[in-house]
DRENGU-951943 format. One record per atom (N, C-alpha, C): atom name; residue number from 1; x, y, z. Coordinates in steps of 0.1 Angstrom, whole numbers. Last residue first. Layout:
<tigus>
<tigu><at>CA</at><i>NUM</i><px>X</px><py>Y</py><pz>Z</pz></tigu>
...
</tigus>
This chain:
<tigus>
<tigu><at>N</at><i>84</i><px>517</px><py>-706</py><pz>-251</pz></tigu>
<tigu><at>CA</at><i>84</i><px>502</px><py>-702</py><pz>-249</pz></tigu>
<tigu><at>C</at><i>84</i><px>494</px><py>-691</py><pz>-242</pz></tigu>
<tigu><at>N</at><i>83</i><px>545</px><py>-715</py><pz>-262</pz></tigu>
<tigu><at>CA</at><i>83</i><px>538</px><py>-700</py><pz>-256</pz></tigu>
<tigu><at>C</at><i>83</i><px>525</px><py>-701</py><pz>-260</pz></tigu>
<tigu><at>N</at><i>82</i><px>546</px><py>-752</py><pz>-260</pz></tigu>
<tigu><at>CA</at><i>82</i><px>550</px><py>-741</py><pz>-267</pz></tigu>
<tigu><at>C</at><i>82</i><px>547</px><py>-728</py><pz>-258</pz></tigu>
<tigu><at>N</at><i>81</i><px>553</px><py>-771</py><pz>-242</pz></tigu>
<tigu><at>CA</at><i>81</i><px>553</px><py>-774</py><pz>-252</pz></tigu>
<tigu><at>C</at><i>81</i><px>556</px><py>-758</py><pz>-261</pz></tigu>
<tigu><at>N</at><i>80</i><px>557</px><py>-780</py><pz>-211</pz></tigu>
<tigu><at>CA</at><i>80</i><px>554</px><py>-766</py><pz>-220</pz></tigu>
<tigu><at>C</at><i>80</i><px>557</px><py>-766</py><pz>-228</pz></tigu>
<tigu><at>N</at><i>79</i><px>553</px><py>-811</py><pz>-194</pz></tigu>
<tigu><at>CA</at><i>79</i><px>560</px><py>-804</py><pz>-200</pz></tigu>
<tigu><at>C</at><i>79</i><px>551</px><py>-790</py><pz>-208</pz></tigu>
<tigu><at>N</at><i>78</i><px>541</px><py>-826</py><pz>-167</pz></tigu>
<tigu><at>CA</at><i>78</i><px>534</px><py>-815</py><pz>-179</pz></tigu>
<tigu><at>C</at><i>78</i><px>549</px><py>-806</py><pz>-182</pz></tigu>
<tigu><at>N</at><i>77</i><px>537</px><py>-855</py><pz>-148</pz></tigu>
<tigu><at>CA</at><i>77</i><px>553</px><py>-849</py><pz>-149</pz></tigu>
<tigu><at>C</at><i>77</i><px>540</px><py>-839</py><pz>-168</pz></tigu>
<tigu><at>N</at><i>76</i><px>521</px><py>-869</py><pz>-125</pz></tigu>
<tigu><at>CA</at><i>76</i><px>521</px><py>-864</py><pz>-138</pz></tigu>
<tigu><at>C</at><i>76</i><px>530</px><py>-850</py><pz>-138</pz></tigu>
<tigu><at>N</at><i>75</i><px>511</px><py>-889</py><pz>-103</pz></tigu>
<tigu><at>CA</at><i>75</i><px>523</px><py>-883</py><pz>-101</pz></tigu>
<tigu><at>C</at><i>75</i><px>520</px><py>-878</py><pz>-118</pz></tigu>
<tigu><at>N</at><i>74</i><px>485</px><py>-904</py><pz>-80</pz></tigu>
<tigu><at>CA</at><i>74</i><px>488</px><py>-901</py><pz>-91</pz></tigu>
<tigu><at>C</at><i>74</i><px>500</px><py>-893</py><pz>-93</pz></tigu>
<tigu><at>N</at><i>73</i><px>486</px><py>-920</py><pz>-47</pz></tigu>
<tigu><at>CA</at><i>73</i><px>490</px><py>-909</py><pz>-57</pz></tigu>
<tigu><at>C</at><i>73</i><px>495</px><py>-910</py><pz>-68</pz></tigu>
<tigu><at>N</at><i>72</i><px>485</px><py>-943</py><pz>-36</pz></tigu>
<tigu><at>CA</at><i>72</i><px>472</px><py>-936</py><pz>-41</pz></tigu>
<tigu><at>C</at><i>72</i><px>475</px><py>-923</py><pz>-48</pz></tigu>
<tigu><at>N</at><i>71</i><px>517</px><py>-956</py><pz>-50</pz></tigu>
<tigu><at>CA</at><i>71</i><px>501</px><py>-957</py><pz>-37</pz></tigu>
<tigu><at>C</at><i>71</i><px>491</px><py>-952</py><pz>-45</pz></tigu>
<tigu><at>N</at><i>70</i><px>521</px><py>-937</py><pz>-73</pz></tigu>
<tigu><at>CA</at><i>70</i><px>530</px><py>-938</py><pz>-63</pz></tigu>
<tigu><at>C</at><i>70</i><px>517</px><py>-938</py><pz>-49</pz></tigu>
<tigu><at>N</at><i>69</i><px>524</px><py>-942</py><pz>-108</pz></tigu>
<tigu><at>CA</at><i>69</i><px>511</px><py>-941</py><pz>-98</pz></tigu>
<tigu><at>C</at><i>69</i><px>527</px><py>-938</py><pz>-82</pz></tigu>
<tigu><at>N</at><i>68</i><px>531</px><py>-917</py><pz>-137</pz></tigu>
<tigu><at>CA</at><i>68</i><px>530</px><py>-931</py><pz>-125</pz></tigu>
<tigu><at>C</at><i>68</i><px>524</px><py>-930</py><pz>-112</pz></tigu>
<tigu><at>N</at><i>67</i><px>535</px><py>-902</py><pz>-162</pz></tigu>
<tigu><at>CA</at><i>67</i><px>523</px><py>-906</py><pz>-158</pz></tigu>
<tigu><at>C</at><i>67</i><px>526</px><py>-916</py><pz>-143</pz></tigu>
<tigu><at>N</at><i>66</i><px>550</px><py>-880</py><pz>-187</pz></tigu>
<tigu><at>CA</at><i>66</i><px>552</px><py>-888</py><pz>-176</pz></tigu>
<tigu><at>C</at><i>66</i><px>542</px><py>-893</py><pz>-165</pz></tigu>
<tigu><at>N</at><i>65</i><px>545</px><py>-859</py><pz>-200</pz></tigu>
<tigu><at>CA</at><i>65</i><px>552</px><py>-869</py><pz>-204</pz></tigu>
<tigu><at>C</at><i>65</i><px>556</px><py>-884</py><pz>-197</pz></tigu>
<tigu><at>N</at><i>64</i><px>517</px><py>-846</py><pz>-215</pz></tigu>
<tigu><at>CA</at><i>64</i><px>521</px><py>-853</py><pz>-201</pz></tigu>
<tigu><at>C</at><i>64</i><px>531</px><py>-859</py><pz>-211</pz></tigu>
<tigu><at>N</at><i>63</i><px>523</px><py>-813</py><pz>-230</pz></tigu>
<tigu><at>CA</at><i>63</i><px>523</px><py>-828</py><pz>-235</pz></tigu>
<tigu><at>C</at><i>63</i><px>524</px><py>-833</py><pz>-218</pz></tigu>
<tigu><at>N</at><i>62</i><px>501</px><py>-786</py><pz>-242</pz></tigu>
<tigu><at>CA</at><i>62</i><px>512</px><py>-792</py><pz>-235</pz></tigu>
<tigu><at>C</at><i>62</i><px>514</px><py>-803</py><pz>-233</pz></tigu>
<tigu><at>N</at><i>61</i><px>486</px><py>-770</py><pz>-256</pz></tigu>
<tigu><at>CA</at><i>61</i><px>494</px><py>-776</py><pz>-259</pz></tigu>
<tigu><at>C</at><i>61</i><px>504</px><py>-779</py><pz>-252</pz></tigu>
<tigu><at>N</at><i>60</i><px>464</px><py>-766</py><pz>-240</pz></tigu>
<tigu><at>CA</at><i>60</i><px>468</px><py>-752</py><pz>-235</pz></tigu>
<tigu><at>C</at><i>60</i><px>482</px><py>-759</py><pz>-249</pz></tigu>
<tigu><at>N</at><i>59</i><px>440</px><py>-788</py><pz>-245</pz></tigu>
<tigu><at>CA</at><i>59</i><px>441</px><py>-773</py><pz>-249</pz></tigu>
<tigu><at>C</at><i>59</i><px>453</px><py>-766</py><pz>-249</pz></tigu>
<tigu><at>N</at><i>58</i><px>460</px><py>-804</py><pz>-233</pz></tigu>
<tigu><at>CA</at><i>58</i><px>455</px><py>-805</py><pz>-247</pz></tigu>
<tigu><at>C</at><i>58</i><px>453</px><py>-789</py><pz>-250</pz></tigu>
<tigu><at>N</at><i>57</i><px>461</px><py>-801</py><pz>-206</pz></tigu>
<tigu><at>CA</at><i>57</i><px>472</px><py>-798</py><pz>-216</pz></tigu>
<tigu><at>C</at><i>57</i><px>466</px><py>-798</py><pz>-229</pz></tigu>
<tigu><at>N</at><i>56</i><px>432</px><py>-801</py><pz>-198</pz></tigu>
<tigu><at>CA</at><i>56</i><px>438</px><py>-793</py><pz>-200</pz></tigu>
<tigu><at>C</at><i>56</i><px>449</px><py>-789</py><pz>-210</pz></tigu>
<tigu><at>N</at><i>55</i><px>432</px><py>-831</py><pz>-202</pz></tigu>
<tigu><at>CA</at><i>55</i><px>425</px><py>-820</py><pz>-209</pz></tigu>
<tigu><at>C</at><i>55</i><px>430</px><py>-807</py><pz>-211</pz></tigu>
<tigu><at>N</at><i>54</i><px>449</px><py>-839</py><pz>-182</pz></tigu>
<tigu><at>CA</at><i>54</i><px>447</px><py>-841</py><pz>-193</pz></tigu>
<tigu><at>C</at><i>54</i><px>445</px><py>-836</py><pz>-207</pz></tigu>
<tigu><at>N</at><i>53</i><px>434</px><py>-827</py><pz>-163</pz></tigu>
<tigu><at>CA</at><i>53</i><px>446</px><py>-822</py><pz>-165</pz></tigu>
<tigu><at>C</at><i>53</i><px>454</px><py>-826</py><pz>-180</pz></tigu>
<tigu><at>N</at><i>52</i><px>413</px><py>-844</py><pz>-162</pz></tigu>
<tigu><at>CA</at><i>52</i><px>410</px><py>-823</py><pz>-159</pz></tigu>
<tigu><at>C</at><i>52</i><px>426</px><py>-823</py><pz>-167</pz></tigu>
<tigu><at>N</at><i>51</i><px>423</px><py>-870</py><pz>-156</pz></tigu>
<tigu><at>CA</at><i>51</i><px>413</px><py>-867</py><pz>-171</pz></tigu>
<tigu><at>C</at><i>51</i><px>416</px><py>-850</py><pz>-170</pz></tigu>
<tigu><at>N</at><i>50</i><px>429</px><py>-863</py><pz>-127</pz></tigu>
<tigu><at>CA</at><i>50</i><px>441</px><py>-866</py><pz>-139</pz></tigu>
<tigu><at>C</at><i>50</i><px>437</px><py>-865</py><pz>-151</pz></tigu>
<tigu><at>N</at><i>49</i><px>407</px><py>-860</py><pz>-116</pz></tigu>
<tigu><at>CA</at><i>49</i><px>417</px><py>-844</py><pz>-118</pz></tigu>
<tigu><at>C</at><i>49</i><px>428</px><py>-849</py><pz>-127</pz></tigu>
<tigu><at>N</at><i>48</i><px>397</px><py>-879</py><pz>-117</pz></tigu>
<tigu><at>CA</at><i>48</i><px>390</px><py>-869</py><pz>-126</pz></tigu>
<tigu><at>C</at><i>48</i><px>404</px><py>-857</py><pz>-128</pz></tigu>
<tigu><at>N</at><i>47</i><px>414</px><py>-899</py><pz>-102</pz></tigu>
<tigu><at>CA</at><i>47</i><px>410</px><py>-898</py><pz>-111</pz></tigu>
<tigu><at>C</at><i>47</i><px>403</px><py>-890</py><pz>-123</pz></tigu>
<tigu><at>N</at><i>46</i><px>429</px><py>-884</py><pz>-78</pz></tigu>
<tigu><at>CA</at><i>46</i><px>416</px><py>-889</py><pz>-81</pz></tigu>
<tigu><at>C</at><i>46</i><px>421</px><py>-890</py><pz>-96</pz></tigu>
<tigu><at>N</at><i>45</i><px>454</px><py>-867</py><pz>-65</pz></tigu>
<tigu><at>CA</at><i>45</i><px>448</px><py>-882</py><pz>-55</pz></tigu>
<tigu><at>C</at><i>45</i><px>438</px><py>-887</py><pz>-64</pz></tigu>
<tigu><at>N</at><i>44</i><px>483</px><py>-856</py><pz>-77</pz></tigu>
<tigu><at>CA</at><i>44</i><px>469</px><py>-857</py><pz>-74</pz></tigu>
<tigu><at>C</at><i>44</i><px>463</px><py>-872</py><pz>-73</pz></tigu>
<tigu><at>N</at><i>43</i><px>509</px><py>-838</py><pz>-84</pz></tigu>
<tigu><at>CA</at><i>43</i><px>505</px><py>-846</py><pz>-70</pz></tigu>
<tigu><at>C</at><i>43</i><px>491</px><py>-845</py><pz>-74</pz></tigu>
<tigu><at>N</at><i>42</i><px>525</px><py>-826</py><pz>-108</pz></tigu>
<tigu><at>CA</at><i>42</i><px>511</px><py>-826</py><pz>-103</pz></tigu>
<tigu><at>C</at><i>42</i><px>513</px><py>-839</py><pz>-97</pz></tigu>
<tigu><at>N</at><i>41</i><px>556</px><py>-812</py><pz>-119</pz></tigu>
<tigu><at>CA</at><i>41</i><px>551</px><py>-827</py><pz>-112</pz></tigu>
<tigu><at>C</at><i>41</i><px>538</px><py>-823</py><pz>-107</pz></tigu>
<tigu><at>N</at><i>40</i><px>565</px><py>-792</py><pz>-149</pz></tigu>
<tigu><at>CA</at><i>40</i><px>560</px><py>-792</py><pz>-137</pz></tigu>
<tigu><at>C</at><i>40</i><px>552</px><py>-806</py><pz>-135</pz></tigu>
<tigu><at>N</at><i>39</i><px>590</px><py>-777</py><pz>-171</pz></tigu>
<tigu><at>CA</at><i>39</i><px>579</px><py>-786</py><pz>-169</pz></tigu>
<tigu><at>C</at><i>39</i><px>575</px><py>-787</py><pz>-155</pz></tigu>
<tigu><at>N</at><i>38</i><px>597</px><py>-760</py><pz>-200</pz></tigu>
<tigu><at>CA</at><i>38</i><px>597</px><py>-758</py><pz>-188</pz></tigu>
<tigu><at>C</at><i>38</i><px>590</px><py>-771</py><pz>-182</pz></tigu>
<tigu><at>N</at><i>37</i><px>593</px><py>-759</py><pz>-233</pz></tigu>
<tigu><at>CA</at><i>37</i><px>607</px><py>-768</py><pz>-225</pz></tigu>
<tigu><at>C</at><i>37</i><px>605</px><py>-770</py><pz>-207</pz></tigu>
<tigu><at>N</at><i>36</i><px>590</px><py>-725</py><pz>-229</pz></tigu>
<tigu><at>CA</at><i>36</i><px>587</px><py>-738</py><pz>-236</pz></tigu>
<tigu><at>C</at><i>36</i><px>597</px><py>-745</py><pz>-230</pz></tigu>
<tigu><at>N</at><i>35</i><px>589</px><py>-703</py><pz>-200</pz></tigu>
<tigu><at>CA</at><i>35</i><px>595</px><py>-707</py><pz>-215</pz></tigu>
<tigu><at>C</at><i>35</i><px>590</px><py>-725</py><pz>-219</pz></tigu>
<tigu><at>N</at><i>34</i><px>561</px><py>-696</py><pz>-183</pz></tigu>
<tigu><at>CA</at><i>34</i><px>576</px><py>-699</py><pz>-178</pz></tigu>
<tigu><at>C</at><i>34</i><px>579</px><py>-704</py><pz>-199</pz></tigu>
<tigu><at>N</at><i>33</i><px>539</px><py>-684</py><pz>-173</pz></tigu>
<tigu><at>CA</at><i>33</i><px>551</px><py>-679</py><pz>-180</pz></tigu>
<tigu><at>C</at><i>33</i><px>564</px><py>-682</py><pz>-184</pz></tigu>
<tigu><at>N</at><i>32</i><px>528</px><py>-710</py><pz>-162</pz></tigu>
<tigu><at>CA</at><i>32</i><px>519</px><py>-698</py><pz>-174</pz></tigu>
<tigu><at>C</at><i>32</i><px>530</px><py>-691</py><pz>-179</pz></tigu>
<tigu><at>N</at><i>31</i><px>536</px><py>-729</py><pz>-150</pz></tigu>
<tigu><at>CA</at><i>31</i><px>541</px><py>-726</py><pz>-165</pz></tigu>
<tigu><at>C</at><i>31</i><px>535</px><py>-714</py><pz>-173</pz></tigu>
<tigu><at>N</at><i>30</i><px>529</px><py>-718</py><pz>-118</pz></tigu>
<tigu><at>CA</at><i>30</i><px>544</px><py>-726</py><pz>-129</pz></tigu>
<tigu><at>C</at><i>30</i><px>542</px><py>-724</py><pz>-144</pz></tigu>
<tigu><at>N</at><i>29</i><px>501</px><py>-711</py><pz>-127</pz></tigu>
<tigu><at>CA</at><i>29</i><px>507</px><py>-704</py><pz>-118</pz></tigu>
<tigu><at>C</at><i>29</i><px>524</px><py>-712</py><pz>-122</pz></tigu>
<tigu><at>N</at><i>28</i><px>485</px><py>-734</py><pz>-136</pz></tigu>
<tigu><at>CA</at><i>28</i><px>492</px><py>-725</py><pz>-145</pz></tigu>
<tigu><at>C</at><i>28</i><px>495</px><py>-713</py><pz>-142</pz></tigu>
<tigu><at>N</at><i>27</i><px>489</px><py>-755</py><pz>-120</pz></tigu>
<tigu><at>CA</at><i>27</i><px>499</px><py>-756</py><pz>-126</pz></tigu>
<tigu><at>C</at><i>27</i><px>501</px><py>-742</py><pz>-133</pz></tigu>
<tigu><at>N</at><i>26</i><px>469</px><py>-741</py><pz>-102</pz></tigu>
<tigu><at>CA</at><i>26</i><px>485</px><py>-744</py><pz>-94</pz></tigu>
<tigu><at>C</at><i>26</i><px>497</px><py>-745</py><pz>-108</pz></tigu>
<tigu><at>N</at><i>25</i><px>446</px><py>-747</py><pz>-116</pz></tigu>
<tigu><at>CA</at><i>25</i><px>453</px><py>-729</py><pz>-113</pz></tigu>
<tigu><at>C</at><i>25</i><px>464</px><py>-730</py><pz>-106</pz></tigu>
<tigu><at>N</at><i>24</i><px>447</px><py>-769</py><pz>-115</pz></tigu>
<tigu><at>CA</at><i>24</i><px>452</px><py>-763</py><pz>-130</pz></tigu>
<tigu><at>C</at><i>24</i><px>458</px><py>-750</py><pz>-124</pz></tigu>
<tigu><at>N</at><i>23</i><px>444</px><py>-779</py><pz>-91</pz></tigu>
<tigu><at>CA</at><i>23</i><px>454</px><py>-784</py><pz>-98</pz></tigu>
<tigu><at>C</at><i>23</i><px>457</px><py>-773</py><pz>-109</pz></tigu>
<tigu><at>N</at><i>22</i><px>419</px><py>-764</py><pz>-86</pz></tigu>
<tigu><at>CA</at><i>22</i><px>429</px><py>-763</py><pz>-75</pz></tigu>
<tigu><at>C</at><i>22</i><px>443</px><py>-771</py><pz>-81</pz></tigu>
<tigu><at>N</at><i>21</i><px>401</px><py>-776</py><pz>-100</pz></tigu>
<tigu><at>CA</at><i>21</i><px>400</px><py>-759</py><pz>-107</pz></tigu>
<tigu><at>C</at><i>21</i><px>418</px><py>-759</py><pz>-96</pz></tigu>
<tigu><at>N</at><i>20</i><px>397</px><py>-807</py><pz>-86</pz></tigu>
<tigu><at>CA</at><i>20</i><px>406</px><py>-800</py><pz>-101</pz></tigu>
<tigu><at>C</at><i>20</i><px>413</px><py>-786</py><pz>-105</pz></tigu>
<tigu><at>N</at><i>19</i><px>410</px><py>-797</py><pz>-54</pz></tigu>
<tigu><at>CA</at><i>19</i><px>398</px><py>-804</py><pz>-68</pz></tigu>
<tigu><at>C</at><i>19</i><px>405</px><py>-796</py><pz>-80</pz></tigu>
<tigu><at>N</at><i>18</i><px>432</px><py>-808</py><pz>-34</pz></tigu>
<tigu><at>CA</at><i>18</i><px>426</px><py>-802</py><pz>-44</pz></tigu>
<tigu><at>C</at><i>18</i><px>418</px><py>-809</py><pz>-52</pz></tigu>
<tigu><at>N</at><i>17</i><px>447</px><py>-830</py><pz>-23</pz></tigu>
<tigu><at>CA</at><i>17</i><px>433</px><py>-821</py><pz>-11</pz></tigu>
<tigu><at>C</at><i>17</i><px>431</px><py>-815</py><pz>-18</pz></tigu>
<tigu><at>N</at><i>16</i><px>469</px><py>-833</py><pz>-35</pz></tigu>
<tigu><at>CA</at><i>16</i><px>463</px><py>-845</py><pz>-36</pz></tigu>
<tigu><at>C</at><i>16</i><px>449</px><py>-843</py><pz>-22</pz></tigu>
<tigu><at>N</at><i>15</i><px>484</px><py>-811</py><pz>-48</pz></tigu>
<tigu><at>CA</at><i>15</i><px>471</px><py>-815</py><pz>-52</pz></tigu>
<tigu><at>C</at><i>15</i><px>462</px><py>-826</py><pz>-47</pz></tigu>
<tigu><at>N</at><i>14</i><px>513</px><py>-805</py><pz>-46</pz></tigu>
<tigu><at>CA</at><i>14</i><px>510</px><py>-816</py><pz>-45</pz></tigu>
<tigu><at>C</at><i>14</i><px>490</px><py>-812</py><pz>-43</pz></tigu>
<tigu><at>N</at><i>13</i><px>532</px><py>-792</py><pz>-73</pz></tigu>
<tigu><at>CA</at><i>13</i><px>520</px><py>-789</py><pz>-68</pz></tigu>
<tigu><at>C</at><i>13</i><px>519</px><py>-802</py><pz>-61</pz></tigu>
<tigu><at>N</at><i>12</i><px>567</px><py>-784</py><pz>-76</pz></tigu>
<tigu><at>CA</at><i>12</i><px>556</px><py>-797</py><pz>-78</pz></tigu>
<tigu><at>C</at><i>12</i><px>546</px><py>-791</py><pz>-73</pz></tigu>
<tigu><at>N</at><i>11</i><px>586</px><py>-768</py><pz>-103</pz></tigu>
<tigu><at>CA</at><i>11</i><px>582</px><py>-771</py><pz>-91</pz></tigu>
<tigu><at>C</at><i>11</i><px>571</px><py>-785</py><pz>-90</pz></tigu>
<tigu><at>N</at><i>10</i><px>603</px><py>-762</py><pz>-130</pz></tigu>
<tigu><at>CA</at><i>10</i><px>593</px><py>-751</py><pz>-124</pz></tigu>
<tigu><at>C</at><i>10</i><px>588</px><py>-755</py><pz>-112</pz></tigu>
<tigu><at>N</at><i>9</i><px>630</px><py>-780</py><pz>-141</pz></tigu>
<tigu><at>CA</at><i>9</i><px>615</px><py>-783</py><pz>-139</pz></tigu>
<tigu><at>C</at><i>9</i><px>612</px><py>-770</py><pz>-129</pz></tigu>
<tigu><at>N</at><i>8</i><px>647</px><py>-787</py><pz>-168</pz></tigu>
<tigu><at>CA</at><i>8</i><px>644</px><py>-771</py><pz>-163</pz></tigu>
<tigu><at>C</at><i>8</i><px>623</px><py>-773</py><pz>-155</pz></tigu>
<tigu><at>N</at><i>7</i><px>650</px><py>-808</py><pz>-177</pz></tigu>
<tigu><at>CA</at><i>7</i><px>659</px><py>-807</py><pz>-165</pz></tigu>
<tigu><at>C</at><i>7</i><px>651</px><py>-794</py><pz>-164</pz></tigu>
<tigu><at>N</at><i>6</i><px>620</px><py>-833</py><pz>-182</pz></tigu>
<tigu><at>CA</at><i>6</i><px>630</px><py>-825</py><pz>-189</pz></tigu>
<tigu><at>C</at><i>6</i><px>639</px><py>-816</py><pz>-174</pz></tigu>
<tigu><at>N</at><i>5</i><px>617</px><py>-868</py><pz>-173</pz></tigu>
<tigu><at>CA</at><i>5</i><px>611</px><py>-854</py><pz>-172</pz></tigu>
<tigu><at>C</at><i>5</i><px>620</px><py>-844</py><pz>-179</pz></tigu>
<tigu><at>N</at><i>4</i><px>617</px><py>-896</py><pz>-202</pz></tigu>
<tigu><at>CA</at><i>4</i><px>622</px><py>-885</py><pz>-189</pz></tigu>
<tigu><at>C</at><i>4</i><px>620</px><py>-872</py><pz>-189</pz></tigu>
<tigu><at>N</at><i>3</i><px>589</px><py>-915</py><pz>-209</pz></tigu>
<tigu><at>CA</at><i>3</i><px>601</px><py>-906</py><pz>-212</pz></tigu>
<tigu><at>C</at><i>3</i><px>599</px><py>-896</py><pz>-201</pz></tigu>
<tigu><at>N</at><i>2</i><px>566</px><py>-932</py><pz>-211</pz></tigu>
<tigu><at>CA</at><i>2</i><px>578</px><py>-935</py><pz>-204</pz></tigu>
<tigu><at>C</at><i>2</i><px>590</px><py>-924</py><pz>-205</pz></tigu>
<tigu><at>N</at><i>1</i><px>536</px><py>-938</py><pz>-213</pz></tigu>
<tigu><at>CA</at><i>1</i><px>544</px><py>-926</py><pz>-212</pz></tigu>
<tigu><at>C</at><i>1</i><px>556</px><py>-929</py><pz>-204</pz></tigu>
</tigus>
């Protein structure tokens, strides 16, 4: 996943002292309303909460576009694909 964040970014969560339910309900506090196109940076420290979030977009149709590590932090750039 090499492609660039989109310009209209909604903020960063940094997550990396959250458990998953503490990631999603951050991201979907930024994009629950926010227009398609919109996108938001997840800070998270584990493993599971990057599969959680993963998942998540699936359901909600939203695409990671951007995945890199930075140390122990995970960095996931969630574009808003459509109105869910």
């Amino acid at each position: 996943m090499s492609e660039s964040p989109p310009h209209n970014l909604a903020g960063t969560i940094d997550a990396t002292s959250r458990n998953c339910k503490g990631v999603i309900a951050g991201l979907e506090a930024l994009l629950g309303d926010a227009p398609p196109g919109t996108s938001a940076v997840a800070l998270i420290g584990d493993v599971l909460s990057r599969h959680d979030v993963h998942t998540w977009c699936d359901r909600k149709g939203y695409r990671v576009t951007l995945e890199e590590r930075r140390g122990k932090v995970i960095a996931l750039t969630i574009v808003k694909s459509r109105d869910s």
